[in-house]
Backbone as a chain_set.jsonl record, in Angstrom:
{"seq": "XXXXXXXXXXXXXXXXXXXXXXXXXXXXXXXXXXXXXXXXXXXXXXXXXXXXXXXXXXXXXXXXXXXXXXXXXXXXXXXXXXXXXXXXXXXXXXXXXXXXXXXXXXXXXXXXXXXXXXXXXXXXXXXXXXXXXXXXXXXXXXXXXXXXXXXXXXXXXXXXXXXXXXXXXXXXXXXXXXXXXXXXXXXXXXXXXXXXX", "coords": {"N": [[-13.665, -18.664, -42.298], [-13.663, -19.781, -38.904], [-13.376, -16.881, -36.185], [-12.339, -17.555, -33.226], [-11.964, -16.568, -30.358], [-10.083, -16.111, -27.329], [-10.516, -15.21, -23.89], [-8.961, -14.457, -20.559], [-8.522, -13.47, -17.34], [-6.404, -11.849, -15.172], [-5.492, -11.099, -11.639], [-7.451, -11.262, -10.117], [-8.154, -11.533, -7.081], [-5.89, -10.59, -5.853], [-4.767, -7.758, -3.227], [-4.045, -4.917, -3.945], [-3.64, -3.304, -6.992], [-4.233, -3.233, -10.321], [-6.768, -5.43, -12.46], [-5.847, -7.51, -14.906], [-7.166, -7.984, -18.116], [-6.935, -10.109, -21.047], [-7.357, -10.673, -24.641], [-7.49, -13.124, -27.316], [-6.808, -14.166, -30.447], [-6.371, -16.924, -31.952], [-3.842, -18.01, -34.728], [-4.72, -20.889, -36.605], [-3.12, -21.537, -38.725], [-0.473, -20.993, -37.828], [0.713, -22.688, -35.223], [1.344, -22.663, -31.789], [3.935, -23.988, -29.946], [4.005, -25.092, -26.614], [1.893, -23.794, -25.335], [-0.174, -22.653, -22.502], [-2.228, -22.9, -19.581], [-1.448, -20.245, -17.812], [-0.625, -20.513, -15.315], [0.277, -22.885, -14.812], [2.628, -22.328, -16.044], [5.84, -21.557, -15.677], [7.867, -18.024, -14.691], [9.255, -17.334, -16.38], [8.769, -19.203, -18.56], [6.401, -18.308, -19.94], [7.768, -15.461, -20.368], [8.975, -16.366, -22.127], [6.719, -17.291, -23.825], [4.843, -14.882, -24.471], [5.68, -12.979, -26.132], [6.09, -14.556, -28.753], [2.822, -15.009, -29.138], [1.866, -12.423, -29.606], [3.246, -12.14, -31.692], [2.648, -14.246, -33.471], [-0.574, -14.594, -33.615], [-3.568, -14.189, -34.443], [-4.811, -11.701, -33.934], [-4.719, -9.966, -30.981], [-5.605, -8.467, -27.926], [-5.281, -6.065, -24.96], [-6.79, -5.409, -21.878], [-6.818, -2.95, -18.787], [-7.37, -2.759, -15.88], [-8.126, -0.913, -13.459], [-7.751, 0.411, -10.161], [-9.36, 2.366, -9.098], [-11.577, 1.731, -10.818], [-12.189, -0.696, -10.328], [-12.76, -0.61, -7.206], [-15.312, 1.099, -7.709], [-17.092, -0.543, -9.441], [-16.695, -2.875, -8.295], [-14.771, -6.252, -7.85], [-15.434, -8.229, -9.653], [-17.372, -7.003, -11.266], [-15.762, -5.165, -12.697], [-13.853, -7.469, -13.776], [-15.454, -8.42, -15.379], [-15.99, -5.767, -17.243], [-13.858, -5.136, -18.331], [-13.253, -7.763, -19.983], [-15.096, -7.307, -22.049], [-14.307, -5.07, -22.899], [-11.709, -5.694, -23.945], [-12.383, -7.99, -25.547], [-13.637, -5.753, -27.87], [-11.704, -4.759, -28.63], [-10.515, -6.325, -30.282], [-8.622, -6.652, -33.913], [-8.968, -8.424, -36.693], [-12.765, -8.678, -35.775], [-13.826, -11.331, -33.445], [-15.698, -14.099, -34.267], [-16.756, -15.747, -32.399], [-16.374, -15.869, -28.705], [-14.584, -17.737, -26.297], [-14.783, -17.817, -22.904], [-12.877, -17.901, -19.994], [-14.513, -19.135, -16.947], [-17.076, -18.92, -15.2], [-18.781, -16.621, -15.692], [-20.601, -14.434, -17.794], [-19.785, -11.473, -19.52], [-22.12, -8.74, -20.104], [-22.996, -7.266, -22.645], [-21.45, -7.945, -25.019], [-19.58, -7.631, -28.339], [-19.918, -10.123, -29.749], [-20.868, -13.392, -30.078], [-20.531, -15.74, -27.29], [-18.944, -18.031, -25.304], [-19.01, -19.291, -22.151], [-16.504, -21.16, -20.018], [-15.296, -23.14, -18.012], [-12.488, -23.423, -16.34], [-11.342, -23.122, -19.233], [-8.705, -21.956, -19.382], [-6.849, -23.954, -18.867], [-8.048, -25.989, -21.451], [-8.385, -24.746, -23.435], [-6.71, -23.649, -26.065], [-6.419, -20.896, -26.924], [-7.489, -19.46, -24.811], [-5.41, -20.386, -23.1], [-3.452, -18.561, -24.304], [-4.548, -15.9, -24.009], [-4.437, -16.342, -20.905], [-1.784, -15.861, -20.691], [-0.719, -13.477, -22.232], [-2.36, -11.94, -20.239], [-1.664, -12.468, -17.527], [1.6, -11.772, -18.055], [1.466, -9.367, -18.369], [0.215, -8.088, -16.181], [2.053, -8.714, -14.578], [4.465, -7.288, -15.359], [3.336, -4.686, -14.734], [2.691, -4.854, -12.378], [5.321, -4.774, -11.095], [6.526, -2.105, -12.149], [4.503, -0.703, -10.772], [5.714, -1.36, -8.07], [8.18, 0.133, -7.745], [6.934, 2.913, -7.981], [5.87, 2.834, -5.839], [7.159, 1.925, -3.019], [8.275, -0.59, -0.997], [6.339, -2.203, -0.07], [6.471, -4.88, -1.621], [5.613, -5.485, -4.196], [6.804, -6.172, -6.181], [7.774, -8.87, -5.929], [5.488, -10.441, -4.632], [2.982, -9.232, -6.054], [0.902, -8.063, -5.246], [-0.858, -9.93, -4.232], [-2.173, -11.598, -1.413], [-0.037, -12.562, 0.378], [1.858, -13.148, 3.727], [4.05, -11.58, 3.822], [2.862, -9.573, 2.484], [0.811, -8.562, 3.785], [2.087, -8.146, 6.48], [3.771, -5.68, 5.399], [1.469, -4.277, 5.085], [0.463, -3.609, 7.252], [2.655, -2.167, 8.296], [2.832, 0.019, 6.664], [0.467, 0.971, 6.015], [-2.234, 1.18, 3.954], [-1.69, 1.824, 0.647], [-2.119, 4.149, -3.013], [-2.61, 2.206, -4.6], [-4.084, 0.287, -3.429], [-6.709, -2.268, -3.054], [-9.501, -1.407, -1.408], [-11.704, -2.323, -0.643], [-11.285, -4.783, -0.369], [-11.269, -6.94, 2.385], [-8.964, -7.224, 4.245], [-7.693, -4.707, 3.654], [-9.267, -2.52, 4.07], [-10.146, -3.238, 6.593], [-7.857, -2.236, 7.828], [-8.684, 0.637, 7.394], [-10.5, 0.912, 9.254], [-12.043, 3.138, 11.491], [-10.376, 2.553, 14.614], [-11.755, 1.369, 17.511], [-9.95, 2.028, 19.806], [-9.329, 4.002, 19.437], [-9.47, 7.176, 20.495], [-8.221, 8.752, 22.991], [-8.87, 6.607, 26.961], [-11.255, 8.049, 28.704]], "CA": [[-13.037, -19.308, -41.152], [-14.504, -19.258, -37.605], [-12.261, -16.082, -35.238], [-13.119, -17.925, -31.926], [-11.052, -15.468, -29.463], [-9.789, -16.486, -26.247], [-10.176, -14.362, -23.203], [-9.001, -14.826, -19.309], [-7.735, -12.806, -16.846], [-5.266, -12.296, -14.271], [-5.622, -10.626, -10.777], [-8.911, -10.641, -9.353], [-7.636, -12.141, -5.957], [-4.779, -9.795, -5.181], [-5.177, -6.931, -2.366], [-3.582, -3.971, -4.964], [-3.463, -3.147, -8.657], [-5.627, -3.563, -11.439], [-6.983, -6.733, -12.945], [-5.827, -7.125, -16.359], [-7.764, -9.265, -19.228], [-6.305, -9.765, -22.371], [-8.269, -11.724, -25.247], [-6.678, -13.521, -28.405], [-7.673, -14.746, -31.78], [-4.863, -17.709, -32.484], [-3.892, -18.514, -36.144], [-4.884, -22.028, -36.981], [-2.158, -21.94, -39.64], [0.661, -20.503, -37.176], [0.699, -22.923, -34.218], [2.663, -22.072, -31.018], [4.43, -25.118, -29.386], [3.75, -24.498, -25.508], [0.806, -23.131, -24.694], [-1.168, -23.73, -21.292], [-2.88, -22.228, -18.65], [-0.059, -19.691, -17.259], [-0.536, -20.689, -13.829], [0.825, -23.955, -14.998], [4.422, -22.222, -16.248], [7.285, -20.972, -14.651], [7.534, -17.079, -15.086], [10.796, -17.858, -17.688], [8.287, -19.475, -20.104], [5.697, -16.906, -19.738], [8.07, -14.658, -20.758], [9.258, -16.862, -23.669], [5.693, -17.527, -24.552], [4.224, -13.642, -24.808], [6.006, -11.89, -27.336], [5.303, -15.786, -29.728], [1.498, -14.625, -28.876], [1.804, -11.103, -29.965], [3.616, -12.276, -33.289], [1.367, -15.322, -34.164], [-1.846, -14.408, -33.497], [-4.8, -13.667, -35.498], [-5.003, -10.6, -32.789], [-4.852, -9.827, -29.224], [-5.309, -7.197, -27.345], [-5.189, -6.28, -23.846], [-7.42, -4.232, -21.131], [-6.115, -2.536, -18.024], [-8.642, -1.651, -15.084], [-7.28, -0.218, -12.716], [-8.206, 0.257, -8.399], [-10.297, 3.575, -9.117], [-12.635, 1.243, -11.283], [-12.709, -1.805, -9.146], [-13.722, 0.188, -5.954], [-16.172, 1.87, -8.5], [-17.725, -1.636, -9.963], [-16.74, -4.787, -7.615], [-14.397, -6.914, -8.734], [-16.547, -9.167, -10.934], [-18.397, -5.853, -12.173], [-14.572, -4.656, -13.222], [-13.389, -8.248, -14.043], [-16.44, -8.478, -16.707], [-16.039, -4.954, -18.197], [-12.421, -5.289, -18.922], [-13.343, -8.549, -20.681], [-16.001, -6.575, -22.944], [-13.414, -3.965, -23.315], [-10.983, -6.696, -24.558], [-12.981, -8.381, -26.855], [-14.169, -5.187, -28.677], [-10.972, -4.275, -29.347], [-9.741, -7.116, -31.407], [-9.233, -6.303, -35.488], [-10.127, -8.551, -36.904], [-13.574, -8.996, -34.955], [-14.171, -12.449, -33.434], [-17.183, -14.936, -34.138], [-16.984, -16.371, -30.96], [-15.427, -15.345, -27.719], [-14.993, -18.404, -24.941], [-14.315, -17.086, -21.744], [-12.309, -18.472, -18.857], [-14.877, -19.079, -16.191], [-18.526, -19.221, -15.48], [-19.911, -15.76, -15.927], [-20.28, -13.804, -18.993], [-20.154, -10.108, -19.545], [-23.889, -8.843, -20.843], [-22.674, -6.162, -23.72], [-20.637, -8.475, -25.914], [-19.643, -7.643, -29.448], [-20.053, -10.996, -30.177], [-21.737, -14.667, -29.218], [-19.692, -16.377, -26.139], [-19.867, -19.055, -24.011], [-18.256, -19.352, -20.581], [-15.638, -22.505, -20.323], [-15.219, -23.252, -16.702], [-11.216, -24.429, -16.296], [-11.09, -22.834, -20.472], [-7.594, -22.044, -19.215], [-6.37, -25.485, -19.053], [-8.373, -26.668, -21.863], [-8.557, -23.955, -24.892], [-5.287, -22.916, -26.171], [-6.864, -19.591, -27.135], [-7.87, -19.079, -24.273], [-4.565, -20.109, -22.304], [-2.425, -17.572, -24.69], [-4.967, -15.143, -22.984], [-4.116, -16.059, -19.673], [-0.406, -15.663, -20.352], [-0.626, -12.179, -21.946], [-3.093, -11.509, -19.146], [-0.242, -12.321, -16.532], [2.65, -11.564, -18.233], [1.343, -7.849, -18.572], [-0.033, -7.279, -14.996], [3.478, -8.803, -13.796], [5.177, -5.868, -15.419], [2.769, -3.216, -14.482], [3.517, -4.611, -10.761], [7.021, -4.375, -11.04], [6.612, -0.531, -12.132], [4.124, 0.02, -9.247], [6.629, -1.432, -7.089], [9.101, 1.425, -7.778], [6.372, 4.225, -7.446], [5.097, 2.548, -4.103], [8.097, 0.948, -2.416], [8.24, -0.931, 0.901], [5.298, -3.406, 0.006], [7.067, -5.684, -2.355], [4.712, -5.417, -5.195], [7.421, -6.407, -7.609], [7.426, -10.095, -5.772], [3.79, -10.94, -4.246], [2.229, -8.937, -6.891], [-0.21, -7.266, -5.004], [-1.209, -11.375, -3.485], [-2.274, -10.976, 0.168], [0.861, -12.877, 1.074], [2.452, -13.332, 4.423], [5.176, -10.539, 3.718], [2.87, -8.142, 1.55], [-0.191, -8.574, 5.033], [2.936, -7.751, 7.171], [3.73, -4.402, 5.231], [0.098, -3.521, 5.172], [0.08, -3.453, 8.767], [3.408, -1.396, 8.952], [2.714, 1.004, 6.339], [-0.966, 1.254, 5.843], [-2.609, 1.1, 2.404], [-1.479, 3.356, -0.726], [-2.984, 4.47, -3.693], [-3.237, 0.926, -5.369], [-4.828, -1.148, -2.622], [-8.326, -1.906, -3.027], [-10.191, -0.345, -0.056], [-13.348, -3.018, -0.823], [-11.154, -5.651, 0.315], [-11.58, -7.129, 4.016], [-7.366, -6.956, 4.653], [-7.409, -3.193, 3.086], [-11.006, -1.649, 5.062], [-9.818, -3.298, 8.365], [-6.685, -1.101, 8.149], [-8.926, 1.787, 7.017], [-11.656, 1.428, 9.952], [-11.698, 4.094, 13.082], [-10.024, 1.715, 15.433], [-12.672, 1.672, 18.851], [-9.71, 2.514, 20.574], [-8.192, 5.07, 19.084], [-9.603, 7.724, 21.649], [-7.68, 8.173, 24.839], [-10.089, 6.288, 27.559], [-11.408, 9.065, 29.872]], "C": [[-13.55, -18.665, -39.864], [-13.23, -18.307, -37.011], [-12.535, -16.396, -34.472], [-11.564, -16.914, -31.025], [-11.268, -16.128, -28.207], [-9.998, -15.353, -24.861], [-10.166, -14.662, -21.269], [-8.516, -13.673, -18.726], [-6.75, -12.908, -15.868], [-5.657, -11.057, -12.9], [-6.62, -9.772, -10.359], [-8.582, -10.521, -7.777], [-6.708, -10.675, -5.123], [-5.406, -8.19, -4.186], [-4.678, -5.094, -3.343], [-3.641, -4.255, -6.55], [-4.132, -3.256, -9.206], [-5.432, -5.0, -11.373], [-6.968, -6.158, -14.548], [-6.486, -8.407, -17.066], [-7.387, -9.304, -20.652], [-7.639, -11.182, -23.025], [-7.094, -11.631, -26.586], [-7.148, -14.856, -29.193], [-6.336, -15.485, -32.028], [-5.051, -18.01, -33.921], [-3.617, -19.437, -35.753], [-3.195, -22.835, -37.795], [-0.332, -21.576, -38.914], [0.746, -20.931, -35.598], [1.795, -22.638, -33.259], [2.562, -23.207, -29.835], [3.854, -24.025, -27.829], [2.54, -23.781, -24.292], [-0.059, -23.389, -23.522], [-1.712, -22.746, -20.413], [-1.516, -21.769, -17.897], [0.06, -19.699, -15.913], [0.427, -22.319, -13.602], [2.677, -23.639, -15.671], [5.025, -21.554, -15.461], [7.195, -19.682, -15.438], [8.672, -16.947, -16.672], [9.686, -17.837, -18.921], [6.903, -19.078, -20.618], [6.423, -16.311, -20.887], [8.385, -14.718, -22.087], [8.588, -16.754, -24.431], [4.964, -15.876, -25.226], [4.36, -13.053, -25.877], [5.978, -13.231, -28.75], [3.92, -15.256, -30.187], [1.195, -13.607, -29.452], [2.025, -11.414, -31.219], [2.84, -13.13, -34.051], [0.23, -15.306, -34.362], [-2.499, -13.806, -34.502], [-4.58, -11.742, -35.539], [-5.327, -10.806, -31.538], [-5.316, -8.275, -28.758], [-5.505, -7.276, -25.629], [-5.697, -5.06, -22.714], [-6.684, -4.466, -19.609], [-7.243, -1.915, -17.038], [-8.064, -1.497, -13.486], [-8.508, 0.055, -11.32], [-9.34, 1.243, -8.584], [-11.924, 2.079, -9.467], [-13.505, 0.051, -10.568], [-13.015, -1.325, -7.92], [-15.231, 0.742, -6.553], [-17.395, 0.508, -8.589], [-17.781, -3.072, -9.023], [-15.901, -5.37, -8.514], [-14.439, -7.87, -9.631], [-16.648, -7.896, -11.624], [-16.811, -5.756, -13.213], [-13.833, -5.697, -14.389], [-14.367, -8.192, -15.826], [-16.218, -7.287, -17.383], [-14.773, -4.84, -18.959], [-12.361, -6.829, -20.186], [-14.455, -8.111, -22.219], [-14.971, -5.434, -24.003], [-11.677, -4.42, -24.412], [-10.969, -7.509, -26.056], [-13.989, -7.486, -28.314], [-12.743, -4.34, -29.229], [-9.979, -5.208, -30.507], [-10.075, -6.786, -33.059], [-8.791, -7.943, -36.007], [-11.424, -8.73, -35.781], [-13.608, -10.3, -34.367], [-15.298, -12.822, -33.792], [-17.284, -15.163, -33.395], [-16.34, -16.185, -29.847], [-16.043, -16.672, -26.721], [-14.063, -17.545, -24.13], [-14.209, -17.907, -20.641], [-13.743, -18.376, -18.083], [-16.446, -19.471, -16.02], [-19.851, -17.902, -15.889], [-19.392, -14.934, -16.839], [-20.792, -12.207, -19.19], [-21.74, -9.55, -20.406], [-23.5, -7.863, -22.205], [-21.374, -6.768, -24.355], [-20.437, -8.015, -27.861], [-19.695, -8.795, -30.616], [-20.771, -12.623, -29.745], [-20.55, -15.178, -28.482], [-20.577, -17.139, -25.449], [-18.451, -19.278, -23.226], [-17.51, -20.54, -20.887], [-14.941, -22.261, -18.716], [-13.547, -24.449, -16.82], [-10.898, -24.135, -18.084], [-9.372, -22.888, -20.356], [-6.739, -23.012, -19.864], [-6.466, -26.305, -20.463], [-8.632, -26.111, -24.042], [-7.058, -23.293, -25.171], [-5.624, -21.649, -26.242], [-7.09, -18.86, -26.103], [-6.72, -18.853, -23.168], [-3.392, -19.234, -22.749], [-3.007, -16.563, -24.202], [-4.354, -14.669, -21.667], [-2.469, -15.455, -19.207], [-0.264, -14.156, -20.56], [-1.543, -11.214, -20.934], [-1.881, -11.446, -17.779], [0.876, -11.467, -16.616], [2.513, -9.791, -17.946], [0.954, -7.248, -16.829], [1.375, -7.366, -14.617], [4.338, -7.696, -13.864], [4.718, -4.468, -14.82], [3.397, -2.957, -12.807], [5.017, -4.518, -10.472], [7.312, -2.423, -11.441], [5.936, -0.01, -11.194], [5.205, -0.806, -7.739], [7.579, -0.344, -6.932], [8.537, 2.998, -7.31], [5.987, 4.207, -5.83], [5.934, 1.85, -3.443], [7.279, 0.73, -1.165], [7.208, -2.414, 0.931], [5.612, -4.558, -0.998], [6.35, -6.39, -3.529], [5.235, -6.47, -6.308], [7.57, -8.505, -7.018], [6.019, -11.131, -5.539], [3.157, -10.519, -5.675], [0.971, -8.474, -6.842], [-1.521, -8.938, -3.997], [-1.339, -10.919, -2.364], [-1.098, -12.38, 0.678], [1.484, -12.542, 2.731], [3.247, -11.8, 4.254], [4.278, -9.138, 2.843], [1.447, -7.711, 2.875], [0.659, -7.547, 6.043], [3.422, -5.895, 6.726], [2.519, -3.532, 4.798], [-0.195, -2.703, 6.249], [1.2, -2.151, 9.11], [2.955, 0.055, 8.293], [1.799, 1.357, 5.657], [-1.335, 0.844, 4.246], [-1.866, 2.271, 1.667], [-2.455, 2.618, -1.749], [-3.428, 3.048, -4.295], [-3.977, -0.159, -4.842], [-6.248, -0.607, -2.99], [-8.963, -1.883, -1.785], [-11.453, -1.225, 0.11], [-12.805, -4.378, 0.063], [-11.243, -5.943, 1.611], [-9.961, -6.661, 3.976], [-7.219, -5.477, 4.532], [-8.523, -2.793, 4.103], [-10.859, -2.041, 6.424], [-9.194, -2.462, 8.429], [-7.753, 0.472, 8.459], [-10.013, 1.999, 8.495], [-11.205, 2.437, 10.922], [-11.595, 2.788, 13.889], [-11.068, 2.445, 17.009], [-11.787, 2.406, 19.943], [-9.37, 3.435, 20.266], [-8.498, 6.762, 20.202], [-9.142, 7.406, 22.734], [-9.047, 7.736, 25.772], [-10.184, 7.276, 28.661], [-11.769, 8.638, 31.503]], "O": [[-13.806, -17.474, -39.69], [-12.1, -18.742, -37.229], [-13.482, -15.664, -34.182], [-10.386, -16.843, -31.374], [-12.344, -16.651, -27.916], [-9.285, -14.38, -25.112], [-11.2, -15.021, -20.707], [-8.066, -12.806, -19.475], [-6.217, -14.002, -15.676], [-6.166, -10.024, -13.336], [-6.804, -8.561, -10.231], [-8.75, -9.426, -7.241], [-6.967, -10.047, -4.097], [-6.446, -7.642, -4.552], [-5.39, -4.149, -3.002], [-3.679, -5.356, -7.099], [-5.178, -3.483, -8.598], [-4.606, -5.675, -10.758], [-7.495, -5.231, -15.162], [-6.364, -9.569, -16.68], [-7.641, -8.321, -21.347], [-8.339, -12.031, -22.473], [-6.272, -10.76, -26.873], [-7.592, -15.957, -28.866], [-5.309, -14.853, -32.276], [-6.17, -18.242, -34.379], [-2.746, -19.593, -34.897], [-2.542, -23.865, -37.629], [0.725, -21.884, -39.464], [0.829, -20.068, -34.724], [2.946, -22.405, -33.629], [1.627, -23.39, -29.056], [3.486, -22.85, -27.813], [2.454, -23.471, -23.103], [-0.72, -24.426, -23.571], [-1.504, -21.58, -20.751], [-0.673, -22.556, -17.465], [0.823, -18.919, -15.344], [1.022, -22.724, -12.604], [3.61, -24.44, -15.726], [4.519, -20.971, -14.503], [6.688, -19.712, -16.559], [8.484, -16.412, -17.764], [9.579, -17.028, -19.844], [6.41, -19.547, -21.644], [6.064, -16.44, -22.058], [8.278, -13.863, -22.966], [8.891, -16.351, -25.554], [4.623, -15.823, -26.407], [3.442, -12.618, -26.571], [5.825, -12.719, -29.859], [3.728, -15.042, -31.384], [0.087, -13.672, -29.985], [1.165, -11.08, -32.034], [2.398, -12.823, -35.158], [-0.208, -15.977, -35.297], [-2.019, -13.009, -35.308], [-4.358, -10.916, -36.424], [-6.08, -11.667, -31.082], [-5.267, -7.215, -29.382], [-5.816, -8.325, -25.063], [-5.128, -3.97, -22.661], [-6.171, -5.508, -19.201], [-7.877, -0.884, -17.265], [-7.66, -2.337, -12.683], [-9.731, -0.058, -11.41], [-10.411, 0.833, -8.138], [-12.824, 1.692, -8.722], [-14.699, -0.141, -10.335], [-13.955, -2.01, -7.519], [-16.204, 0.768, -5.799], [-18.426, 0.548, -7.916], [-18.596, -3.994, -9.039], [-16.032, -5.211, -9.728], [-13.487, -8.259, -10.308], [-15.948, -7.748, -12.625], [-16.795, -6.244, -14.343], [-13.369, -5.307, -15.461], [-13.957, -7.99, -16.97], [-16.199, -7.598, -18.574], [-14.732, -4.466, -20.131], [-11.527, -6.875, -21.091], [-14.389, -8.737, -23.277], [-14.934, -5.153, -25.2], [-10.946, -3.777, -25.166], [-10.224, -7.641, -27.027], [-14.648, -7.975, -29.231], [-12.768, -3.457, -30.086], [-9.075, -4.854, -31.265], [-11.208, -6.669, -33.526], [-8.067, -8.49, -35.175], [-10.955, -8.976, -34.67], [-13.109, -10.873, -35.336], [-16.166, -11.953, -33.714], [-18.42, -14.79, -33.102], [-15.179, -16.473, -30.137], [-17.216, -16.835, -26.387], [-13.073, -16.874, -24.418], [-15.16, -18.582, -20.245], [-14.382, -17.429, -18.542], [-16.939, -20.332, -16.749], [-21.043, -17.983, -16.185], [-18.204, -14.623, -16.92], [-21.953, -11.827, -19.037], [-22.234, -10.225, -21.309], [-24.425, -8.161, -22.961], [-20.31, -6.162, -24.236], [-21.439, -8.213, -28.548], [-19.588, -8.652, -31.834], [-21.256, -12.541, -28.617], [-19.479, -15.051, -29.075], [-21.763, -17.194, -25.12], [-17.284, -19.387, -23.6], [-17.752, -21.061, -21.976], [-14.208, -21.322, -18.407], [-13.443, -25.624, -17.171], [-10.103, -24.985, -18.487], [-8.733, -23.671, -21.059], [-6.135, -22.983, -20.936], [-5.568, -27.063, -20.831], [-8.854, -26.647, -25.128], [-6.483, -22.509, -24.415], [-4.978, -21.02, -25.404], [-6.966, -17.641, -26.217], [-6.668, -17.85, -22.456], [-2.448, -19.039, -21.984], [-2.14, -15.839, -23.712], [-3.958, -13.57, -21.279], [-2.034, -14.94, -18.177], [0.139, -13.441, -19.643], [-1.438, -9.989, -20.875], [-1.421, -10.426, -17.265], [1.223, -10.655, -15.759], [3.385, -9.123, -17.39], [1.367, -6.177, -16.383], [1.982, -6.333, -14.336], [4.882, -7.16, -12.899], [5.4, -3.487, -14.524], [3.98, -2.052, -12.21], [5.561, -4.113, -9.445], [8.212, -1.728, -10.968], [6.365, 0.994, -10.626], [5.1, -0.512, -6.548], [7.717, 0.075, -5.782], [9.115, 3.891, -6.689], [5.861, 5.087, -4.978], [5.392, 0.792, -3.124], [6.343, 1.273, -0.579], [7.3, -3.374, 1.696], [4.627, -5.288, -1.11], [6.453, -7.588, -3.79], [4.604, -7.251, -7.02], [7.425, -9.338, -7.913], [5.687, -12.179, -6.093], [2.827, -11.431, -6.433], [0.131, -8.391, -7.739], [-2.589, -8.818, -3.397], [-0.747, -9.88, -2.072], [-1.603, -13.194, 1.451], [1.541, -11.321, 2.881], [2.642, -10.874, 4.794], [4.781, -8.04, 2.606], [1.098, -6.53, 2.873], [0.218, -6.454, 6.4], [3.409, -5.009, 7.58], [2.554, -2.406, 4.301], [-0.784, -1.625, 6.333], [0.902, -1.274, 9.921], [2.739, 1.05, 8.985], [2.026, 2.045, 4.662], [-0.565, 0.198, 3.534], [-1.565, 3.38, 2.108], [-3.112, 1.576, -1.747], [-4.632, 2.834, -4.439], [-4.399, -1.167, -5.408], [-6.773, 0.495, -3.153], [-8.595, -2.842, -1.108], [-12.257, -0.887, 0.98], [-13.488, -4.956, 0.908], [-11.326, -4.882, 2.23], [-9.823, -5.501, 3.586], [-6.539, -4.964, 5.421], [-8.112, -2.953, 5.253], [-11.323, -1.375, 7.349], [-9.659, -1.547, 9.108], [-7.63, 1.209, 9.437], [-10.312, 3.15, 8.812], [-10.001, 2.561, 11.144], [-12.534, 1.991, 13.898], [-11.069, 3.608, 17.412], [-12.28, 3.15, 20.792], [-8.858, 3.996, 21.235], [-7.479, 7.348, 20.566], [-9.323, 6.392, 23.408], [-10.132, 8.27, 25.541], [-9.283, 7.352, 29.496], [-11.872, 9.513, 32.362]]}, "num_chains": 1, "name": "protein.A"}
């Protein structure tokens, strides 16, 4: 039987936190009502759907890359190694890994092909995206507690209106990415910042 493994991620976009990628091998014989691209559910059936995903599945697993790495790599470079790092940890192995999007990591443990909108269109791929979400959502809700004031645990690290606004009041911390334009404006030597003589 073919293991075609699913893999997407979740928070490339956002101005803080890692980007997490989860990948997942669905059993054929253990279908799970619900499934979709998790941008398409409400966080409720997310939550319903994850721990289904974890129990049904072939295998999943789930990578964690964190601000150090994405300042380190770019967030593509980061986005792609976490997807490598994803799909080499599944037991059983997969035969085939599609991958949300259009570009494919080069050090695969297996043959893949890209699936532009896969989300939407591979269930495998959208039980991915959910334990891809569902898991950063929590991580930002625990860096909300270590890093108050920036409202991590709602935006989610999104350059929102309200999370722009406490950028400005209370500068970057440790989880913003520093590559971004919104984050590296804060960080530049402001021209004025010398009294004018």
């Amino acid at each position: 039987m073919a293991r075609i493994a699913g893999v997407d991620e979740a928070g490339r976009g956002p101005l803080a936190g890692p980007v997490v990628v989860a990948a997942v091998i669905l059993d054929p014989s253990r279908p799970i009502a619900g499934i979709a691209d998790s941008k398409a559910l409400d966080p409720a059936q997310r939550a319903a759907l994850a721990p289904l995903i974890r129990a049904h599945a072939l295998a999943w697993s789930v990578a964690v890359v964190d601000t150090d790495e994405i300042e380190r790599l770019n967030i593509l470079g980061a986005t792609l190694a976490g997807m490598a790092r994803a799909l080499a940890a599944l037991a059983p192995a997969p035969s085939l890994a599609l991958i949300d999007g259009n570009r494919l990591p080069k050090s695969l443990p297996c043959p893949a092909r890209s699936v532009v909108g896969g989300d939407a269109s591979e269930p495998a791929i959208g039980a991915a995206s959910i334990l891809a979400k569902t898991t950063r959502d929590a991580l930002m809700c625990e860096l909300d507690a270590i890093h108050p004031g920036y409202g991590f645990a709602q935006h989610k690290g999104y350059p929102t209106p309200e999370h722009l606004a406490a950028l400005e009041r209370l500068g970057p911390c440790p989880i913003h990415r520093r590559g971004f334009a919104p984050v590296r404006r804060l960080l530049a030597p402001s021209l004025f910042a010398e009294p004018l003589r």
